[in-house]
C-alpha positions in Angstrom: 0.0 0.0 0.0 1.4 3.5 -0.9 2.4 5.8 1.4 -0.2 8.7 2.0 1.2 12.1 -0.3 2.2 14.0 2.8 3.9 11.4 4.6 6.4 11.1 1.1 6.3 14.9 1.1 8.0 15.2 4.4 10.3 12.3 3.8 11.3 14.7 0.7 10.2 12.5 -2.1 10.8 15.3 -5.2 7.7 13.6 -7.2 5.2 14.2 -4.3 6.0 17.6 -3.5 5.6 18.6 -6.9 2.4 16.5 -6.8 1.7 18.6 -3.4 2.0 21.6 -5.0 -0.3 21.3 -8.1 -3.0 19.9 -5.6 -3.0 22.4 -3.0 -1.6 25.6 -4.4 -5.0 26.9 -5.6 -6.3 25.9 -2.2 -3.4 27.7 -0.4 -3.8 30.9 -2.2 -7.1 31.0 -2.1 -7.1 30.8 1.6 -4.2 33.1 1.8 -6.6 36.1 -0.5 -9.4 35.6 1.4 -7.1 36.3 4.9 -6.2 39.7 3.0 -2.9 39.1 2.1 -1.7 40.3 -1.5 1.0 40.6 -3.5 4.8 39.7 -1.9 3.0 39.5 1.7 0.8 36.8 -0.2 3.6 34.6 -1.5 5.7 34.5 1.8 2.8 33.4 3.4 1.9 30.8 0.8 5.5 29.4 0.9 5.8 29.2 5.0 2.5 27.3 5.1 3.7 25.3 2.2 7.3 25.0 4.8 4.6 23.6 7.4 3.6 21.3 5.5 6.7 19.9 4.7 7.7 19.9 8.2 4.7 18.3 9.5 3.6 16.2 6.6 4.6 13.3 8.6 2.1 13.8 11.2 -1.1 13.8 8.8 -3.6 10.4 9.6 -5.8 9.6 6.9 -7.6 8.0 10.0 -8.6 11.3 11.4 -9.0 13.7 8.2 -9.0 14.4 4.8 -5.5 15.5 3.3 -7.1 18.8 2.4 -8.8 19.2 5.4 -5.0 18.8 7.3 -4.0 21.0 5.2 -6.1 23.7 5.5 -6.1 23.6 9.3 -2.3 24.5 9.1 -3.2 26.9 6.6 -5.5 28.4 8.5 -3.2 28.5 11.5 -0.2 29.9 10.1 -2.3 33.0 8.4 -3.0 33.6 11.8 -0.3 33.9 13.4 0.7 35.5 10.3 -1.7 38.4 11.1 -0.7 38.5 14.6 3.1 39.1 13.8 2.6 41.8 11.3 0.5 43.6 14.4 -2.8 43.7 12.1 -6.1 42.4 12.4 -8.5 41.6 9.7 -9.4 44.2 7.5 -12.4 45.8 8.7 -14.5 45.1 5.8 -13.8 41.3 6.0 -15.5 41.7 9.2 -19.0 41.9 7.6 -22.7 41.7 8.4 -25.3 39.1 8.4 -26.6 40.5 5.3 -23.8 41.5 3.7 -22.2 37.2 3.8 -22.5 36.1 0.5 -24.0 32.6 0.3 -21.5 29.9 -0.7 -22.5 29.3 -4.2 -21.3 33.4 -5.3 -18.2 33.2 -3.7 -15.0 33.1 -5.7 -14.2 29.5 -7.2 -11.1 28.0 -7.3 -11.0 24.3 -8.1 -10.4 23.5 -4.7 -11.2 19.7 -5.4 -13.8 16.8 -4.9 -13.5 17.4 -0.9 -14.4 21.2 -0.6 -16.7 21.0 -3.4 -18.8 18.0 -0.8 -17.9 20.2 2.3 -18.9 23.6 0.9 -22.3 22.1 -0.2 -22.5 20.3 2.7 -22.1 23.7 4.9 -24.8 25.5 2.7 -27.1 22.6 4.8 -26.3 24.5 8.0 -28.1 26.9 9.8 -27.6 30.5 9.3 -26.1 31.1 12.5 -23.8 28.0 11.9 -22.8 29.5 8.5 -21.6 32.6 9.3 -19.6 31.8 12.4 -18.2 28.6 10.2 -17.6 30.9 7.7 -15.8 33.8 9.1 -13.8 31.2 11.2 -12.4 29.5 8.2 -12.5 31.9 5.3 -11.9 34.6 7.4 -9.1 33.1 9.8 -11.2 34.9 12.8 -10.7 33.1 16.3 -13.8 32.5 18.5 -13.7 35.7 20.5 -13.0 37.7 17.8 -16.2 36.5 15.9 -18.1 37.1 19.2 -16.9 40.8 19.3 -17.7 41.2 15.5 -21.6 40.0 15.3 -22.4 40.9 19.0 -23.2 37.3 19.7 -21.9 35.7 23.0 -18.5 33.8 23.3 -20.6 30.7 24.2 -22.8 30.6 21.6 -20.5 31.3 19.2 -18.8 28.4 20.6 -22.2 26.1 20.6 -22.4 27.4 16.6 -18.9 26.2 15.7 -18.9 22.8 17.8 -22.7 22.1 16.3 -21.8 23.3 12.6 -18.7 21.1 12.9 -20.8 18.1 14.2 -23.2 18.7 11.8 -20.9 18.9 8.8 -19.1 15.5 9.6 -22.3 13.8 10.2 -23.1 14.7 6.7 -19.5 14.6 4.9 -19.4 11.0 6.5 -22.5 9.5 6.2 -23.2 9.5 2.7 -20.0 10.8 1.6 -21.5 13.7 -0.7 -22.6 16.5 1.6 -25.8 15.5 2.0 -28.0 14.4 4.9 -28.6 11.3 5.4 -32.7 10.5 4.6 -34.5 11.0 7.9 -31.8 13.1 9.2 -31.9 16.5 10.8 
């Protein structure tokens, strides 16, 4: 059986980090726009989490998550602390209102793969509330206080939203696979 990709990644096999890259570049940047980072500031960042990756690679269990799902979670983490080194926070207007969250289907696509395309159908299933604090989480790269602050909502139910949303989305992403319910579910 072969090796999973970023376990021969972070043993340095040249053919699966090239394979790495085509994969999850797209992912990567995308990620990296959305956290508001452009330009020079956008390719450092892009190659560090890439550097993560490398590093950690070794660490990933199919077991637990999906490849991409590893990888965005590192993703995710290193644009924050990113953020924090640089001394900024968010943009203000990535901060945005209820009304003003675009539903999943007009945000910007990047072929992100089979898995994101399940999850983000799978997270249009959620409740509202569940969206947006899933939403400005991930996309945004927001921690849980910090989405509490920006929709006025309380640290614990922003908390509940998340846990529940996440629940929610696993149920779905694992029961049938597609991002659907399961017949007779919730």
């Amino acid at each position: 059986m072969e090796k999973p990709l970023l376990h021969r990644v972070s043993e340095g096999d040249p053919g699966a980090v090239q394979e790495c890259i085509a994969k999850f570049a797209g992912l990567l940047w995308s990620l990296t726009r959305r956290a508001g980072f452009n330009g020079a500031e956008a390719e450092d960042a892009v190659q560090e989490i890439f550097a993560e990756i490398w590093r950690n690679g070794a660490k990933y269990d199919p077991g637990i998550a999906s490849d991409t799902a590893f990888i965005a979670t590192i993703a995710r983490r290193r644009l924050i602390d990113r953020r924090r080194r640089l001394g900024g926070r968010p943009a203000p207007q990535s901060i945005i209102a209820d009304e003003a969250l675009p539903p999943a289907a007009a945000e910007p696509k990047v072929e992100l793969g089979e898995e994101a395309t399940k999850a983000a159908r799978a997270l249009q299933l959620l409740s509202p509330e569940q969206q947006r604090v899933l939403r400005l989480s991930v996309y945004e790269g927001l921690s849980h206080e910090s989405i509490a602050r920006a929709t006025g909502l309380p640290l614990g139910t922003v908390k509940t939203h998340a846990r529940r949303g996440l629940m929610r989305l696993r149920e779905m992403l694992s029961a049938n696979g597609d991002g659907t319910p399961e017949e007779g579910g919730k």
